[in-house]
C-alpha positions, 0 to 999 in steps of 0.5 A, a space after each residue: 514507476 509512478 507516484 503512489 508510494 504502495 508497491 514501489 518496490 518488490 512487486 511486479 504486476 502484469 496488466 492485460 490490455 487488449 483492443 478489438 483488433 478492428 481499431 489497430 490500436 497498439 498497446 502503451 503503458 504510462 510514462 515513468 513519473 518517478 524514480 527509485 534504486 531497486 534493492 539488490 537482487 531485484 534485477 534477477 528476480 524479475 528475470 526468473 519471472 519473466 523467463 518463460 515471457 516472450 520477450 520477442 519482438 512481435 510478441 504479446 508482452 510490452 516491457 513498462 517503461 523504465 524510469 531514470 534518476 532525472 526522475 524525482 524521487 518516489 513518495 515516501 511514508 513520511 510524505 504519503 501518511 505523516 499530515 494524518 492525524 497521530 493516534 495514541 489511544 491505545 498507549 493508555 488502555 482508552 482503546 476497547 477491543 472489539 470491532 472499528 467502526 467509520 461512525 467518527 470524524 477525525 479532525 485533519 492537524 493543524 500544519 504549520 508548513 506546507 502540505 506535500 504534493 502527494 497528501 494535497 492531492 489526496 485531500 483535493 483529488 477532483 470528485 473527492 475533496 475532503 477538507 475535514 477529517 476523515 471517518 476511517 482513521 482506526 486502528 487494530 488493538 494489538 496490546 501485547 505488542 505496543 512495546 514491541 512496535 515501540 523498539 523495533 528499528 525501522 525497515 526490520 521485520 518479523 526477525 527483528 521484531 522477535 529479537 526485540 520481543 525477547 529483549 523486552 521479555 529478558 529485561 521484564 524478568 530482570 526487573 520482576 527478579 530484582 523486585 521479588 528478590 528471588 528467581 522466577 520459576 520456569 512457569 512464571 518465566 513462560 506466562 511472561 513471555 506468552 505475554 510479550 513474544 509472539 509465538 510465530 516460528 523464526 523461519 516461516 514468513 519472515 516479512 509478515 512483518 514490517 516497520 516502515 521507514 519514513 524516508 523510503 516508500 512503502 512495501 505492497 499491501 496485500 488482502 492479508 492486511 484483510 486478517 492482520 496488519 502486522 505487515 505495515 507497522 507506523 514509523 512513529 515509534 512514539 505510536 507504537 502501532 500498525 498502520 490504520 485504514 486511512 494510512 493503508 488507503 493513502 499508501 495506495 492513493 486513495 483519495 481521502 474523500 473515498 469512502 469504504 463499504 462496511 467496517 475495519 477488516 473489510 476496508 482493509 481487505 478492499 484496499 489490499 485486493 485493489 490496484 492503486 488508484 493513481 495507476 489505474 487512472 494513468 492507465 486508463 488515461 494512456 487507453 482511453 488516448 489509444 481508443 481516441 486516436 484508433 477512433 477517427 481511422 476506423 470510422 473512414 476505413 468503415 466508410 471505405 468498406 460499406 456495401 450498399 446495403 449496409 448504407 441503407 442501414 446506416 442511413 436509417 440510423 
């Protein structure tokens, strides 16, 4: 398990790495860097998945390597995304509805105390420095679920959010009854609540949404975040909102100083589809050591095995 707090938990990827058998290079993953108490359950999940793998020894698949809790701890929310700027234009109607644009710099906050390991290496990833701001820090404008956003506890899901929808809706109608001095017809009722509750069935995708919580890493992000981003909800409920595009890039360790081609849905989309960052870098690390070491054998077994006129080849090289 490595550093970058998207997909730390309930997500197993399958990497295929192969060499030219000519280089007899064997196949290596990255050393574990951090660790984390997978959820209960996980454990026979993974093995349903892996059911049909052969696990032999000789076999094409290698098992990743297991991290320990002599391992620091893994990046949480609070670490990857809480020295970006707030955003609460939308509390107060002053966010339009319509497309994102990257056209704006957000100014990085003034910190009193020392930024994290993760969000300094955001900042200063080499190639990527950014020391300023950023110019996708933009959100969706999802109004009729700020207060939603605003209740709903941390870690709860689209179950959770529901049950807080309808406790806003209740509360409303109380208030609307206790003003009016009267009962609210059933039409007036039912407008109320399409304007509070969202319509999603209770028992079809109950994880399409989530709020994050600030002391645990972050779920994996999809492309689905592409369409809407309900699924990484902040963990500021004085923000009452999901997360922007800058977040969801630092939940899957982009640097800062990357920019995304085209606008807000396609950022997102880009994001989502990607692998982290940080974990194809380790990766290409651990293949290009391979490659390296394979190198040099290969080169003297080459010489060993020349035929005349091959020599003649080389030689004219």
């Amino acid at each position: 398990m490595l550093a970058a707090p998207g997909g730390a938990y309930l997500d197993d990827r399958t990497f295929l790495i192969g060499y030219h058998r000519a280089l007899g290079a064997a196949v290596q993953f990255p050393k574990a860097t951090h660790y984390m108490a997978l959820p209960v359950g996980y454990g026979s999940t993974r093995s349903m998945a892996l059911k049909h793998v052969d696990l032999f020894e000789g076999g094409f698949f290698i098992q990743a390597d297991e991290s320990s809790p002599a391992l620091p701890g893994s990046v949480t929310c609070g670490e990857a995304i809480g020295d970006l700027p707030r955003i609460t234009q939308h509390l107060s109607g002053k966010l339009p509805p319509g497309v994102r644009r990257f056209d704006r710099m957000t100014e990085y906050p003034i910190h009193t105390r020392k930024l994290c390991a993760y969000a300094e290496f955001m900042r200063n990833w080499p190639g990527f420095e950014n020391s300023v701001g950023v110019r996708d820090h933009v959100i969706r404008h999802l109004p009729r679920d700020i207060d939603t956003f605003r209740e709903m506890p941390n870690g709860g899901e689209y179950p959770a959010a529901h049950a807080t929808a309808m406790a806003i809706w209740q509360r409303r109608v109380t208030v609307q009854e206790f003003l009016s001095g009267r009962r609210l017809s059933a039409r007036d009722r039912d407008e109320l609540k399409k304007a509070i509750v969202p319509p999603y069935p209770l028992n079809s995708f109950p994880n399409r949404w989530w709020k994050l919580k600030k002391v645990y890493p972050s779920k994996t992000l999809m492309a689905h975040i592409g369409k809407d981003t309900y699924s990484h909800i902040h963990y500021d409920s004085r923000q009452a909102r999901v997360i922007s595009v800058r977040e969801a890039a630092r939940l899957q360790s982009f640097p800062d100083g990357f920019r995304f081609c085209g606008e807000m849905n396609a950022a997102f989309r880009q994001i989502g589809n990607a692998v982290t960052p940080l974990l194809a870098w380790r990766l290409a690390e651990v293949m290009l050591s391979a490659i390296r070491n394979a190198a040099p054998k290969r080169k003297g077994a080459a010489k060993r095995t020349v035929r005349p006129n091959q020599a003649d080849l080389f030689a004219a090289k």
